[in-house]
C-alpha positions in Angstrom: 28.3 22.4 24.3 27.0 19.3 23.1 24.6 18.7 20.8 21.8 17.3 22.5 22.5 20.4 24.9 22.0 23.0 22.3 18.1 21.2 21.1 17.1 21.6 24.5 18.5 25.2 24.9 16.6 25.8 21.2 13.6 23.7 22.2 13.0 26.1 25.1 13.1 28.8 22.3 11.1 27.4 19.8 7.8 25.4 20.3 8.3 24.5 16.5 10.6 21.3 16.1 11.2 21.8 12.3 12.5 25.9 13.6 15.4 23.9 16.0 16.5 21.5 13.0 16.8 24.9 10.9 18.5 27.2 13.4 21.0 24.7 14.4 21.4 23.5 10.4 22.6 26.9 10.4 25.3 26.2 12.7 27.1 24.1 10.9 25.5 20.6 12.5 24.0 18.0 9.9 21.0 16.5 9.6 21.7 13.5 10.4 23.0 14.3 13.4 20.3 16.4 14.6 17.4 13.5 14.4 19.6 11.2 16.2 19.9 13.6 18.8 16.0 14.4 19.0 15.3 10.3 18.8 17.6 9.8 22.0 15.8 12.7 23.5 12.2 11.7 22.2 13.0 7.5 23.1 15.0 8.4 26.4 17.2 5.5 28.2 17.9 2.0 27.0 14.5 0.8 29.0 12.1 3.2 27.2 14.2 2.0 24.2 13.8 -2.1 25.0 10.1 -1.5 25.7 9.7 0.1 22.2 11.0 -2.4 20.1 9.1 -4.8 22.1 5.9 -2.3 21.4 6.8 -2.3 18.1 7.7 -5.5 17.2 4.2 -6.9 18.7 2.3 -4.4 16.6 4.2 -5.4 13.2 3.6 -8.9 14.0 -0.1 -8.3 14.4 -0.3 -6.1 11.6 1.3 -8.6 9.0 -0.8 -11.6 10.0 -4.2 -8.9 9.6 -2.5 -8.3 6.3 -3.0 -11.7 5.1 -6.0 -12.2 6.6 -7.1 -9.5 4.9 -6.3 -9.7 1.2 -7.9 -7.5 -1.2 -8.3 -10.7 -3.4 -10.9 -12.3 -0.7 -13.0 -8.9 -0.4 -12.9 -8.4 -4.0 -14.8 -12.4 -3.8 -16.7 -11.8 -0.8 -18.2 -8.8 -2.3 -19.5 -10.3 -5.4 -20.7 -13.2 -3.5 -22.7 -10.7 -1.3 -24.7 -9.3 -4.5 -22.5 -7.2 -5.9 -21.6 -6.8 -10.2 -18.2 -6.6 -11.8 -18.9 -3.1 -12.5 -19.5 -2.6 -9.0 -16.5 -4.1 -7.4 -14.1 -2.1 -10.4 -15.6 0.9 -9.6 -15.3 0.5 -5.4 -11.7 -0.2 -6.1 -11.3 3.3 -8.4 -12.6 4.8 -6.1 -10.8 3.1 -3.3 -7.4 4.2 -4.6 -8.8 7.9 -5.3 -9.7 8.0 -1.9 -6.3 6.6 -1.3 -4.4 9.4 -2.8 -6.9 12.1 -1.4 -6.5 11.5 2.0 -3.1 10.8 1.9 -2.6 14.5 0.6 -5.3 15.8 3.3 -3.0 14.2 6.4 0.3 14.9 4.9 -1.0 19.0 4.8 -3.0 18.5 8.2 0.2 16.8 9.5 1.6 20.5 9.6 -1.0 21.8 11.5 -1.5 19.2 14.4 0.4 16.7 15.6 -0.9 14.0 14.6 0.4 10.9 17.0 -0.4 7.2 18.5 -3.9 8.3 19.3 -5.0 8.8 15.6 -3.1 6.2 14.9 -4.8 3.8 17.2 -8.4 4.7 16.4 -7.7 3.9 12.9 -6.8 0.7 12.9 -9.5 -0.4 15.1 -12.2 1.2 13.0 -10.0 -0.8 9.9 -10.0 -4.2 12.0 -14.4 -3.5 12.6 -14.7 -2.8 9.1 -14.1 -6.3 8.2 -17.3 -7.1 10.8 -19.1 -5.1 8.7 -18.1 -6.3 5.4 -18.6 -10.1 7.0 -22.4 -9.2 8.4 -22.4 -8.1 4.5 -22.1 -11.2 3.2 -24.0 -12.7 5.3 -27.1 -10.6 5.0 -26.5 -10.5 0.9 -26.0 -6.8 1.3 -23.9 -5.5 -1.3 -24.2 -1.8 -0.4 -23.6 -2.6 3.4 -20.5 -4.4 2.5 -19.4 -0.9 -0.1 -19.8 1.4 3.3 -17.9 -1.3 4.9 -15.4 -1.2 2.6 -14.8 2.8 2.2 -14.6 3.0 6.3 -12.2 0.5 6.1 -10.0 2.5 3.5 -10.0 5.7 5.3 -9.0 3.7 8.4 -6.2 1.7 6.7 -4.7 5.0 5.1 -4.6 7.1 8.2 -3.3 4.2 10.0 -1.1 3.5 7.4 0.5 7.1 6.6 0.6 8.5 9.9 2.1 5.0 11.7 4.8 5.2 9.2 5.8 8.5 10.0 5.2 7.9 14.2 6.7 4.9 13.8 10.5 6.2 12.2 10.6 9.5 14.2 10.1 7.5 17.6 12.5 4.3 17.0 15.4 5.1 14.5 16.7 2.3 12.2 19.8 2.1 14.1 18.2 1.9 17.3 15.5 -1.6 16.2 16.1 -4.8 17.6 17.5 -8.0 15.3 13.7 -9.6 15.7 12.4 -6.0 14.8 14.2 -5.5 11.4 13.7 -9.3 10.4 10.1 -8.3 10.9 10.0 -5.3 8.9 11.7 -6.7 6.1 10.8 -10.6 6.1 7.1 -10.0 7.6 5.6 -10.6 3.5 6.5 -14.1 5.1 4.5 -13.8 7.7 1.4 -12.5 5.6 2.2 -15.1 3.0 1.4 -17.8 5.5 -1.7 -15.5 7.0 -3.0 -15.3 3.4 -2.9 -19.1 3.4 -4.6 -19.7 6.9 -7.2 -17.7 5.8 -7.8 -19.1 2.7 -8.1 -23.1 4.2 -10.5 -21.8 6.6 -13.0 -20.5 4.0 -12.3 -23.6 1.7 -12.9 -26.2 4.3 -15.9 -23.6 5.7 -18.3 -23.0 2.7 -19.8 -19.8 2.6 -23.1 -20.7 3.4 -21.9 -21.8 6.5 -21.9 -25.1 8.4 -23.9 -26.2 11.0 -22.0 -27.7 14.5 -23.8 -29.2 17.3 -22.8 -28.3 20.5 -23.6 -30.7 23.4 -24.6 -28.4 26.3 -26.0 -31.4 28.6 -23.9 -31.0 31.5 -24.7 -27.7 31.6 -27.8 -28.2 31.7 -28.6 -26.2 28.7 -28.7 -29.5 25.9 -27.7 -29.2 22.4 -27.1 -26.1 20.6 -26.5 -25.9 16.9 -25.2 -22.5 15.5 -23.9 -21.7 11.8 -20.3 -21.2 11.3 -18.9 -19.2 8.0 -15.5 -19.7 7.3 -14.8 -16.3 5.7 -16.7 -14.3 9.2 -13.5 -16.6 11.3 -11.1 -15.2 9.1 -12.6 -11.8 9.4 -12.9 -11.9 12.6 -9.3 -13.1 13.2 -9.0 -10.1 10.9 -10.7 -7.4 13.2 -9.0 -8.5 16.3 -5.0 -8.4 14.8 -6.1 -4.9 14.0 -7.7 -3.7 17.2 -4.7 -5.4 19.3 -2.5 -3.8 17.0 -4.0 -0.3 17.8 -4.4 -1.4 22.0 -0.4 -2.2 22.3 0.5 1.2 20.1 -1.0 2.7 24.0 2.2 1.8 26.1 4.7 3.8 23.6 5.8 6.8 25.2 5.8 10.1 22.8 6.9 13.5 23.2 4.6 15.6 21.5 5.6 18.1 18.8 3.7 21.7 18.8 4.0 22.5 15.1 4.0 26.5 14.2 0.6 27.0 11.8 1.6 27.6 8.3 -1.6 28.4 7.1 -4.8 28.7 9.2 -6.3 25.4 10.6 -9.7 26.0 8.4 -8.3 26.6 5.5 -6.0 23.2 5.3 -8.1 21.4 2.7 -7.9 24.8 0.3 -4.0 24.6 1.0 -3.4 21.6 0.0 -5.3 22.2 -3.1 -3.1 25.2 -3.9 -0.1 23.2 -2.7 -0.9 20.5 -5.0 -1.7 22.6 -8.2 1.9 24.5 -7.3 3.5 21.2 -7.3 1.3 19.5 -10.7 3.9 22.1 -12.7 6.8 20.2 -12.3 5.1 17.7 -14.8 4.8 20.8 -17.3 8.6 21.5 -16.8 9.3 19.6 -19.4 8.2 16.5 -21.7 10.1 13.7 -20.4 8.5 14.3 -17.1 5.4 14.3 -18.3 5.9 11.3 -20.5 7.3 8.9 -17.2 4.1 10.7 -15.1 2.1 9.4 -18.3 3.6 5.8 -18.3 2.9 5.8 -14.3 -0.4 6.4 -13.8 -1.1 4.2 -17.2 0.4 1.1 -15.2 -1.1 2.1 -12.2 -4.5 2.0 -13.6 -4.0 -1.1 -15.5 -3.1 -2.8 -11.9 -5.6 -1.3 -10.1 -8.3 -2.8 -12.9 -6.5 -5.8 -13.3 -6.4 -6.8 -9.6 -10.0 -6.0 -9.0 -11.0 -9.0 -11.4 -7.8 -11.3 -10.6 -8.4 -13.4 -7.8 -12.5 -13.7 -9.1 -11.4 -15.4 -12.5 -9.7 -17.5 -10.4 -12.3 -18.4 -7.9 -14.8 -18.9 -10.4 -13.1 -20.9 -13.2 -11.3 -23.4 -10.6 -13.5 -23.4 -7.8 -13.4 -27.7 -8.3 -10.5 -28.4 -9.7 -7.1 -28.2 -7.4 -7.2 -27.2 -4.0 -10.8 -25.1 -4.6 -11.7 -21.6 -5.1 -10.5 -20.1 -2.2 -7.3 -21.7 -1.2 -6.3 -21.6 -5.0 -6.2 -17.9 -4.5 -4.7 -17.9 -1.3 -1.8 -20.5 -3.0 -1.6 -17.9 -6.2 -1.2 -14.9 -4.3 1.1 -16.2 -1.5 3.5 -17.3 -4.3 3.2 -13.8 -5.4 4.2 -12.3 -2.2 7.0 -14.2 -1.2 8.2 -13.4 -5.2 7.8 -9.5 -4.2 10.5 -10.2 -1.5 12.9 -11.8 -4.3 12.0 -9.7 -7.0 12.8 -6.5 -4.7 16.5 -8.1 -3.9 17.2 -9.1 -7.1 16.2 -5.5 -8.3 18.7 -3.9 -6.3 21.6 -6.1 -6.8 21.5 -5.5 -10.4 19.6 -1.9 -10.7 22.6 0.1 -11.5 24.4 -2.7 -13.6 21.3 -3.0 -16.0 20.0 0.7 -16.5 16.7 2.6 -16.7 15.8 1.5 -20.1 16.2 -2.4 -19.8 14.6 -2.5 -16.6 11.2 -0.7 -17.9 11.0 -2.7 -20.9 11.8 -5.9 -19.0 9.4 -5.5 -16.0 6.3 -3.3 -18.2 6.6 -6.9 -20.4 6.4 -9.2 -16.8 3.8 -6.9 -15.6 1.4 -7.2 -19.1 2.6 -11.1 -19.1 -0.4 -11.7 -16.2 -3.5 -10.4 -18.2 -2.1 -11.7 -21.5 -2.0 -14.9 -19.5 -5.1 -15.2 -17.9 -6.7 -14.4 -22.1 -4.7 -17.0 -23.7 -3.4 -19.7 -21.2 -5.9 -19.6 -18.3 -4.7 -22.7 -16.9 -3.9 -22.4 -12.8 -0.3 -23.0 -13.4 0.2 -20.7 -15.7 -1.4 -17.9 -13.6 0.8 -18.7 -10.7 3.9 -18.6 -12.7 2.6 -15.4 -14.4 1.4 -13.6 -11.2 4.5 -14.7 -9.6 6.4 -12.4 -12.8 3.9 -9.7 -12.9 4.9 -9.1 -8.9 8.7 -8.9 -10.1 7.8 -6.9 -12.9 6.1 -4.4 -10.9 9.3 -3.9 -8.3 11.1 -3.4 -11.3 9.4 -0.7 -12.9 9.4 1.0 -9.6 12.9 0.8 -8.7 13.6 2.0 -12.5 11.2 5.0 -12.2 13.2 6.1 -9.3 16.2 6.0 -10.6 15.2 7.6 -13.9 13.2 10.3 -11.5 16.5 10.6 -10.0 18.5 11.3 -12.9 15.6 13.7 -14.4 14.8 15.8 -11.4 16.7 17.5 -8.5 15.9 16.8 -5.1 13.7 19.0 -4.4 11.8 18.6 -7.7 11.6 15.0 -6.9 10.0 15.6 -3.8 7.1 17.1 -5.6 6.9 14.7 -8.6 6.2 11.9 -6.1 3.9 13.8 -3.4 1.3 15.3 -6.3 1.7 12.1 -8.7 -1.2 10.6 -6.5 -3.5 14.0 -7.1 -2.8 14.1 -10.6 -3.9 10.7 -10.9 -7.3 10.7 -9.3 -9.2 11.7 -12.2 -8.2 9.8 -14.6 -8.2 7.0 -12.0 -11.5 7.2 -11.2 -12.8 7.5 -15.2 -10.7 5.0 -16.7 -10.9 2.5 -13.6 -14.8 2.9 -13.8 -14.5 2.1 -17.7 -12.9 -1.3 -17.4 -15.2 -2.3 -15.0 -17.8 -1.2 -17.4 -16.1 -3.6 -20.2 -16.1 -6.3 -17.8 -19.5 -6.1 -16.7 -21.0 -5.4 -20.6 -18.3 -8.0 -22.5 -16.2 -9.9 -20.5 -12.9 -10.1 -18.0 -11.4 -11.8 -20.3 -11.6 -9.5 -23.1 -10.6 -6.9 -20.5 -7.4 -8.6 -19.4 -6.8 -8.7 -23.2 -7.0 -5.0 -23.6 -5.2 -4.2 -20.2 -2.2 -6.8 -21.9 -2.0 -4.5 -25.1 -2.2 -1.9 -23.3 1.4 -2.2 -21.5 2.4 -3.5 -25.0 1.4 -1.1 -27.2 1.2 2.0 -25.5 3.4 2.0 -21.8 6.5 0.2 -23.4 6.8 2.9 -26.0 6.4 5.6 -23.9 9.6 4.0 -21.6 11.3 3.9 -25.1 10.8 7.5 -26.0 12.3 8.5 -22.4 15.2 7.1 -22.5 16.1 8.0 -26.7 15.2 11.3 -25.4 17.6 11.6 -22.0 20.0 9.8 -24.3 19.8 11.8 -27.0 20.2 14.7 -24.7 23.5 13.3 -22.9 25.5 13.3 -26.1 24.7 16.1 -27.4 25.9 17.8 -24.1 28.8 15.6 -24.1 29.5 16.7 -28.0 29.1 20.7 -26.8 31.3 19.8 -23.5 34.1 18.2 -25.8 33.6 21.5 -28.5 
């Protein structure tokens, strides 16, 4: 019988998709195997399959230019310029990213409860495309707390758009089964939001932000002149809002086969499961210290990039906002370097990832990633930025790629699997404490004094840590090597 044969004879068993993968696991058929042969019953003919890709390459289009459109840089700046202080915009970004990992957790634990499809999925990115109305009005009212409520819809939008799309997106249109345009969009779409990020910077250079005035002659209409008030950064938010809320229309005409997921744990008691699941999960960072010391080094860089970007791309719009191409569009130019160098830097990572080693590639890329605050203390000219945001961006890819490997080498697979999914948890609260205190410097001192401390902070503190790792696993190796030769 053939395979696809056997899922339907199991599906008319089992209402629980993840029960048919097991049973027929059991069988002696691989994984692999199985999802390919639940895609082609899920995505049906070659049509269905041609009118997905077209789906899907439409929405990733839309999403990338929203992307740049909607840089976290410009509503960092558009925030302060609607009232808000530095301590303000830190703390919205803490608690931003805590939000981040909370709901993340919640969906991924809800996620086994209800399905959780392209309706969900649609809704959130339109309420993330009007959030940027909201923030806009804002600005334009001088409403710092309006824009905050703005801002926090937004996130809880973006993330369950974000973490649920994902998911929708690989279970209905395999890797194997996406068009040429398709996979040159998923991979080279940072292009496409490079040159979003750039748009949308001209238009609220050449469009100060309090506004300009246009005179439209109505005559013939017999309505006369009307003037009106134009703002440069309510165009690029609304070009903003309407990528997004296309992007959640077209999601409408994918065709998906529910899945009816058995109930692990009752439907009220998600929130207090995933709590439990998370604390259950937080011990594999107690299973031994050189876990705990990469978890350490982690969230450390995490924080320092979190506090770090929330005052970034305001330095820069304040201390150049006459010189070059002017406060905006120097940001846009800065930060569109630094994309298309996060392309780059993530090839370049790869080639030479095993070639190079853990402990070369966390050294080297904590260093690039400290070179960007250390820069804008001691060299704060615009060149020098670019260059060193342009690094930081590498730096960052390689830590990454060298805390997966080292994660790899460390923990089993299973292990790994909860390292990563309670990392965010275990980071909220000192997230939120330590993200809210350098805003607090910032606001009492000075950003540059806190780009200082952030700097020796990679130095001093997250480059050591990386050392002690790796002496450690090393250390570890030959003595089991000496005992293996014994």
């Amino acid at each position: 019988m053939r395979l696809e044969d056997e899922i339907k004879r199991e599906l008319e068993r089992h209402t629980d998709v993840h029960a048919v993968k097991s049973a027929l696991i059991k069988r002696g058929y691989l994984e692999e195997d199985i999802d390919a042969a639940l895609c082609t019953l899920v995505t049906g003919g070659n049509d269905e399959r041609a009118r997905h890709n077209k789906v899907f390459s439409i929405k990733e289009s839309l999403d990338r230019i929203g992307y740049g459109f909607s840089s976290q840089q410009f509503i960092n700046i558009l925030f302060m310029l609607s009232g808000a202080s530095l301590f303000a915009i830190g703390f919205m970004n803490g608690l931003k990213t805590v939000l981040n990992y909370f709901i993340s957790g919640l969906l991924k634990e809800y996620a086994r409860l209800r399905y959780l499809g392209k309706t969900i999925i649609s809704i959130a990115g339109i309420i993330f495309g009007f959030s940027f109305l909201g923030m806009a009005l804002a600005v334009m009212l001088g409403n710092p707390v309006l824009f905050a409520i703005a801002m926090l819809i937004g996130t809880v939008g973006i993330i369950a758009h974000g973490d649920i799309y994902t998911d929708f997106y690989t279970a209905t249109l395999k890797i194997e089964r996406r068009s040429t345009f398709l996979r040159f969009v998923s991979y080279f779409g940072v292009i496409i939001t490079a040159l979003s990020l750039l748009l949308a910077g001209f238009i609220m250079q050449i469009i100060p932000v309090n506004g300009t005035v246009i005179t439209l002659n109505l005559t013939s209409l017999g309505f006369g002149a009307v003037s009106m008030r134009v703002f440069g950064y309510l165009i690029a938010f609304e070009l903003t809002a309407i990528m997004f809320i296309i992007s959640g229309y077209v999601l409408s005409f994918i065709s998906e086969k529910k899945e009816t997921l058995s109930s692990v744990v009752q439907e009220r008691t998600f929130i207090s499961a995933y709590f439990r699941k998370s604390q259950q999960d937080i011990k594999i960072f107690t299973k031994n210290h050189k876990i705990f010391l990469l978890m350490l080094a982690t969230v450390i860089t995490t924080i320092v990039q979190i506090v770090g970007n929330s005052f970034y791309g305001i330095y820069i719009y304040q201390s150049f906002t006459h010189e070059f191409f002017g406060g905006f569009l120097n940001v846009a130019f800065i930060f569109m370097i630094a994309i298309i160098a996060s392309l780059s830097g993530s090839m370049l990572t790869k080639k030479f990832a095993k070639d190079l080693g853990e402990a070369p590639m966390l050294v080297f890329g904590t260093l690039l990633i400290a070179l960007l605050p250390v820069t804008f203390y001691f060299n704060n000219h615009l060149y020098a930025i670019a260059l060193a945001t342009a690094l930081a961006v590498v730096g960052a890819t390689i830590v990454g790629v060298a805390q997966g490997m080292l994660a790899e080498r460390l923990l089993t697979d299973d292990e790994q699997k909860s390292y990563f999914s309670s990392l965010g948890f275990v980071s909220i609260i000192p997230t939120l404490l330590l993200v809210t205190l350098g805003a607090l410097i910032a606001q009492v001192f000075s950003v540059e004094l806190l780009f200082l401390i952030l700097g020796i902070i990679l130095a001093a503190i997250v480059m050591p840590i990386y050392f002690i790792i790796v002496l450690i696993v090393d250390k570890e190796y030959r003595e089991k090597k000496r005992v293996s030769r014994a």
